[in-house]
C-alpha positions in Angstrom: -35.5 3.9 41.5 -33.6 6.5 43.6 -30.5 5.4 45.6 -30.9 6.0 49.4 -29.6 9.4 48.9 -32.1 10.4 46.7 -34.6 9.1 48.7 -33.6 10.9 51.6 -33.4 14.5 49.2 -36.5 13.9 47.7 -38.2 13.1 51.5 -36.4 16.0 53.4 -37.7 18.4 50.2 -41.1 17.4 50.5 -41.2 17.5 54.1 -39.1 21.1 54.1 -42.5 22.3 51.8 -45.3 21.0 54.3 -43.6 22.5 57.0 -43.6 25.7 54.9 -46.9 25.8 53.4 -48.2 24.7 56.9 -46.3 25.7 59.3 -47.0 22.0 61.0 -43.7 20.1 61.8 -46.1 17.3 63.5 -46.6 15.1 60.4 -46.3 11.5 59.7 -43.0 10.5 58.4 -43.6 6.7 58.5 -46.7 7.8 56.1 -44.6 9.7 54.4 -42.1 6.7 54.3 -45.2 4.5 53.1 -45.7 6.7 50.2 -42.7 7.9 48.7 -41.6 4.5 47.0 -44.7 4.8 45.2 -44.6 8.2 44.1 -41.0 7.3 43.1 -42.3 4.8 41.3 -44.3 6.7 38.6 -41.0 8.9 37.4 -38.1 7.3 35.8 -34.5 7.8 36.7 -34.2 10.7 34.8 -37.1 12.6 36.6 -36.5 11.5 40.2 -33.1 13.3 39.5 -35.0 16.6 38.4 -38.1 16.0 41.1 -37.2 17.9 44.1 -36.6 21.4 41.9 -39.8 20.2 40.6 -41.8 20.1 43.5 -40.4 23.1 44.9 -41.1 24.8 41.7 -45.1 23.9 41.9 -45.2 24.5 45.9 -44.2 28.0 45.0 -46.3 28.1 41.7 -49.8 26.8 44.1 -48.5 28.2 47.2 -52.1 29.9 48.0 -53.9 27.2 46.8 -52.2 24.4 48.6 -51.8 26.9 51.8 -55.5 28.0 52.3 -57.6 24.6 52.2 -55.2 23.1 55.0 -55.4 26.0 56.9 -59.5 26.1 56.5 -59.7 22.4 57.1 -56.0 20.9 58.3 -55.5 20.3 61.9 -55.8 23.0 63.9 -58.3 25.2 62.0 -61.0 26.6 63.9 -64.3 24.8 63.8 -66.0 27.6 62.9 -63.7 28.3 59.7 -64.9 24.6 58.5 -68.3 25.2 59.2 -68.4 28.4 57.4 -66.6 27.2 54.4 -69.2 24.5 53.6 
């Protein structure tokens, strides 16, 4: 598993990317906190070293895709976007 520096990388990188694709700073970092050990779980050493360019790499890749769903139905979409969507 990561050191604590990795840990802290890979949590600042993903939380850098929701702030980006969101534009939300107002999220959950004990969730996040809750999470990452398992998601670190599922890549070996060798990818946890390479994960951060990784996930950059597919936040940039889906951007549109990842950035019009929260903004439809994440937290401070209008009502009327929701109900129009369904």
């Amino acid at each position: 598993m990561a050191d604590d520096a990795g840990r802290d990388r890979i949590l600042e990188a993903a939380e850098q990317i929701f702030v980006s694709l969101t534009g939300h700073t107002d999220f959950d970092r004990d969730l996040s906190l809750e999470i990452l050990p398992v998601v670190l779980m599922c890549l070996s050493s060798d990818e946890q070293d390479g994960y951060v360019r990784q996930l950059q790499a597919f936040a940039e890749t889906n951007r549109e895709r990842l950035t019009t769903p929260y903004a439809r139905y994440g937290p401070g979409a209008l009502p009327r976007m929701r109900a129009a969507a369904t």
